[in-house]
C-alpha positions as CSV (number, residue, x, y, z in Angstrom):
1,X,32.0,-6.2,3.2
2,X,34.3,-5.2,0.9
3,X,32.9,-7.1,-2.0
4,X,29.5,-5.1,-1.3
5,X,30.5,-2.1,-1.3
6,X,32.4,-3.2,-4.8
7,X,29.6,-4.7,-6.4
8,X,27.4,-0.9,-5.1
9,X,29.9,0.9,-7.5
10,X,29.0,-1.3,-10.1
11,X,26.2,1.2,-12.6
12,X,23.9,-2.3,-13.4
13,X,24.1,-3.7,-10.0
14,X,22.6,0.1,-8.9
15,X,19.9,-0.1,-11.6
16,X,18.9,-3.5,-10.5
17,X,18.7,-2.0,-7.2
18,X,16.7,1.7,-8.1
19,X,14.2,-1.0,-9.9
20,X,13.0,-3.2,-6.9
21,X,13.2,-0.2,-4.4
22,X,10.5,1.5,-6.7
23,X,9.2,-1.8,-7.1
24,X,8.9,-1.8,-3.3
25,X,8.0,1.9,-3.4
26,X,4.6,1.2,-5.9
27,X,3.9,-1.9,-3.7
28,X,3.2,0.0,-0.9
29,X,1.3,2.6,-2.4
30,X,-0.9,0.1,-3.6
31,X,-1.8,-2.1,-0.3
32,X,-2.2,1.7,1.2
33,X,-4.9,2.8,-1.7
34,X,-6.4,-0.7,-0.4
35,X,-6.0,-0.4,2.9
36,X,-7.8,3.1,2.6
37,X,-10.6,1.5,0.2
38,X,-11.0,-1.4,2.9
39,X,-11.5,1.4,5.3
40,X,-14.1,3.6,3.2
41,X,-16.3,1.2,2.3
42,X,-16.8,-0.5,6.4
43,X,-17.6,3.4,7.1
44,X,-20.3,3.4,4.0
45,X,-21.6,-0.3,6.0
46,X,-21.1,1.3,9.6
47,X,-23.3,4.3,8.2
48,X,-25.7,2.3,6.0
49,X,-26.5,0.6,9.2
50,X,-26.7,3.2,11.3
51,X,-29.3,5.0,9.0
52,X,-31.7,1.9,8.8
53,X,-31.6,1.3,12.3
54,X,-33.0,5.1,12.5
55,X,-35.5,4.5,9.4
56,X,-36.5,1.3,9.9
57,X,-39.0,0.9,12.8
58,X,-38.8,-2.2,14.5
């Protein structure tokens, strides 16, 4: 334990550290924009069906 918290006072150890959480941080922001994107376009397909089930006779 003590070795950890020695190595966390170290100023490159901390960079390296900063670097992969934003790493992490811009990861995540980027499966939520596709996660969103995913979600937008099955609502255009639930609505482009929707509308030629109404405009389309059968």
């Amino acid at each position: 334990m003590r070795a950890i918290e020695e190595s966390l006072k170290n100023p490159r150890i901390r960079e390296m550290l900063r670097k992969e959480q934003r790493g992490n941080d811009l990861e995540d922001r980027i499966l939520e924009i596709q996660r969103r994107q995913i979600a937008d376009k099955m609502e255009t397909l639930n609505l482009s069906d929707a509308i030629k089930k109404v405009l389309v006779p059968k």
